[in-house]
C-alpha positions in Angstrom: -15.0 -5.3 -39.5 -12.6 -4.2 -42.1 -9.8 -2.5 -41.4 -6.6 -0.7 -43.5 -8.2 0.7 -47.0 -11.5 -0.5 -46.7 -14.2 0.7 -44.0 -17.1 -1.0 -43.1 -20.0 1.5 -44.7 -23.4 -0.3 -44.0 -25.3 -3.6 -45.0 -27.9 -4.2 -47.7 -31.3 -4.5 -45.7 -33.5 -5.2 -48.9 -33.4 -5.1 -52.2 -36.0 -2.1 -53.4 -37.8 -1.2 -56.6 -38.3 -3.2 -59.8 -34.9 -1.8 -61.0 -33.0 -3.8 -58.3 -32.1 -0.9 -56.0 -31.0 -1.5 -52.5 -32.4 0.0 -48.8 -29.7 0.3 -46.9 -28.7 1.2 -43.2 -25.3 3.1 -43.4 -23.4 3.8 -40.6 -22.2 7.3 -40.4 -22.2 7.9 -37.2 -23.4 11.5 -37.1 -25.4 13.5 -40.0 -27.3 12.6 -42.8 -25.3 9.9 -45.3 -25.5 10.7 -48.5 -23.7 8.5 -51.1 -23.2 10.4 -54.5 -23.5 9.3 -57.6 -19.9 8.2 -59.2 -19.3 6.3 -55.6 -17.2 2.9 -55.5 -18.8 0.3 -53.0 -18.0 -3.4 -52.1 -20.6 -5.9 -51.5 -18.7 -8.3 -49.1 -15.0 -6.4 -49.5 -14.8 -8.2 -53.4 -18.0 -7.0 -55.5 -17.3 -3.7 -56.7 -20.8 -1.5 -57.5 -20.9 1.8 -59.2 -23.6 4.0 -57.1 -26.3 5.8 -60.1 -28.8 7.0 -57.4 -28.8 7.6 -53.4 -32.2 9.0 -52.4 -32.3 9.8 -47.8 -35.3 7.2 -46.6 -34.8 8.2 -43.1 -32.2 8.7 -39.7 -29.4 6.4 -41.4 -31.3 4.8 -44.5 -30.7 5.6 -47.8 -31.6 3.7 -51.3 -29.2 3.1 -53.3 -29.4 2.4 -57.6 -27.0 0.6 -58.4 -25.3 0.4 -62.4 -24.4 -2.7 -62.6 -27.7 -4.5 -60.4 -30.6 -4.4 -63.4 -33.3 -5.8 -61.6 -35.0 -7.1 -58.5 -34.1 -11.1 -58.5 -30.4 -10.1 -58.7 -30.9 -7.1 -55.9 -32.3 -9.9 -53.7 -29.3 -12.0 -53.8 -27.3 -9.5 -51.8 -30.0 -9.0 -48.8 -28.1 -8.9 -46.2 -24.9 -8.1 -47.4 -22.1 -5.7 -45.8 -21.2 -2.9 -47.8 -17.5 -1.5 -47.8 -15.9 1.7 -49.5 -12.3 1.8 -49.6 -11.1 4.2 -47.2 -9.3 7.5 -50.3 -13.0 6.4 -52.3 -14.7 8.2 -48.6 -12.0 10.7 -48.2 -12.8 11.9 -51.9 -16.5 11.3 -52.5 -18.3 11.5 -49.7 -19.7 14.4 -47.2 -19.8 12.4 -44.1 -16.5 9.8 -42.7 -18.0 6.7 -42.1 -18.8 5.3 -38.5 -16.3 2.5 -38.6 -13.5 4.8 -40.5 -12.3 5.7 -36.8 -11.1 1.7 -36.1 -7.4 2.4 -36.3 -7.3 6.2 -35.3 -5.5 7.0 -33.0 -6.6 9.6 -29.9 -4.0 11.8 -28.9 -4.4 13.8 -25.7 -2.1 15.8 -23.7 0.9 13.5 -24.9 -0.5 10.2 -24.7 -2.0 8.2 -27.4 -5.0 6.2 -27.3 -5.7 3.7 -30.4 -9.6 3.3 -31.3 -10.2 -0.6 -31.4 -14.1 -0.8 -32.2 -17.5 1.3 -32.6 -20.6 1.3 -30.5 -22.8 2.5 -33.1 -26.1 4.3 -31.7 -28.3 6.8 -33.7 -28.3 9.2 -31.0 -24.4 9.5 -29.7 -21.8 6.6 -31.2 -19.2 5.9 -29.2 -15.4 4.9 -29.7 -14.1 2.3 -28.1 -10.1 3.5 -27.0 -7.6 1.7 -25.6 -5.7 3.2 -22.8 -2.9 1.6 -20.4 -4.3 -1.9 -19.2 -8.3 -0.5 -19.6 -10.6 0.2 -22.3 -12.8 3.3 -22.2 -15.9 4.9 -24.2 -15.3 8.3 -26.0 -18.1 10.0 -27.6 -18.2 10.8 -31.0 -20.1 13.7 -30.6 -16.8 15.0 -28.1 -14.5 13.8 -30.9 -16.6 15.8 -33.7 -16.9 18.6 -31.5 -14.2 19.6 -29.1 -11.4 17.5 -31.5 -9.3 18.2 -34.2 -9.6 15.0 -37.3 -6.8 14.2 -39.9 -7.9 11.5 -41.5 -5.1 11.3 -43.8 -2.8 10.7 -40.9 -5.4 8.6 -38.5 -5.2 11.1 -35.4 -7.7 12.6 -33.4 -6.4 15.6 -31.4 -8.4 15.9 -28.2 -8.2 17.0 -25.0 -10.1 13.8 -22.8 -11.5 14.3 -19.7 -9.2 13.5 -16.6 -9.6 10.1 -15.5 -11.1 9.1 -18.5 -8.6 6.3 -19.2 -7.9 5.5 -15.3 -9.4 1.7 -14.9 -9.6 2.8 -11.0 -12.1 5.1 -11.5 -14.2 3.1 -13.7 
């Protein structure tokens, strides 16, 4: 997806409402995504929206008012769409770090460091796809949220992995 200061959020699934609102799945990973009002999204990395509403449909769904989308024809035109947020816009406004913020983290455990390459999104445990020495291995996001140590400002993830997680032998 995206990667430097923007971070792949979610994609439009609908339009909804005679206002021109959107349904849309976000990708948080873990937690209930709200998006608050004030918040700076992309439409395809270029169209920058101004959020006015964000009411929870469901696990991962919110709908979103948008100020500058006034009604339903021009809603429709983005069905579909991928939603971004630039990456100090999450940091700042939002309660939850995107899903596909970890791309470009790096894992450090136990003095080796492990760069996240992709996301295995899943509603009931996400997973990180890490790079180790010539293999690639699954951590859970629920071990990273849990048992690790986040600075998003500096991309790291301090965790202690499992041993043999990142031996291609044992795999």
């Amino acid at each position: 997806m995206a990667s430097g200061d923007i971070v792949y959020l979610g994609y439009v699934e609908k339009p909804h409402g005679l206002k021109g609102g959107f349904a849309v799945r976000v990708f948080s990973g873990i937690g209930t995504a709200v998006i608050p009002p004030g918040t700076r999204i992309l439409l395809e990395e270029s169209i920058s929206l101004t959020v006015a509403r964000c009411s929870v449909r469901g696990d991962s769904r919110v709908n979103l008012t948008l100020k500058e989308i006034r009604n339903r024809e021009d809603a429709d035109r983005y069905r579909g769409c991928s939603i971004f947020i630039k990456r100090d816009e999450a940091e700042r406004m939002l309660s939850f770090f995107p899903l596909y913020g970890f791309i470009g983290m790096e894992i450090r455990s136990e003095g080796k460091t492990f760069p996240v390459v992709d996301i295995e999104p899943s509603d009931s445990n996400p997973l990180l796809l890490v790079k180790g020495a010539g293999t690639e291995f699954h951590v859970p996001l629920a071990m990273v949220l849990n048992e690790g140590e986040i600075r998003w400002k500096d991309k790291i993830i301090e965790l202690v992995l499992p041993v043999g997680i990142d031996d291609p032998s044992l795999q």
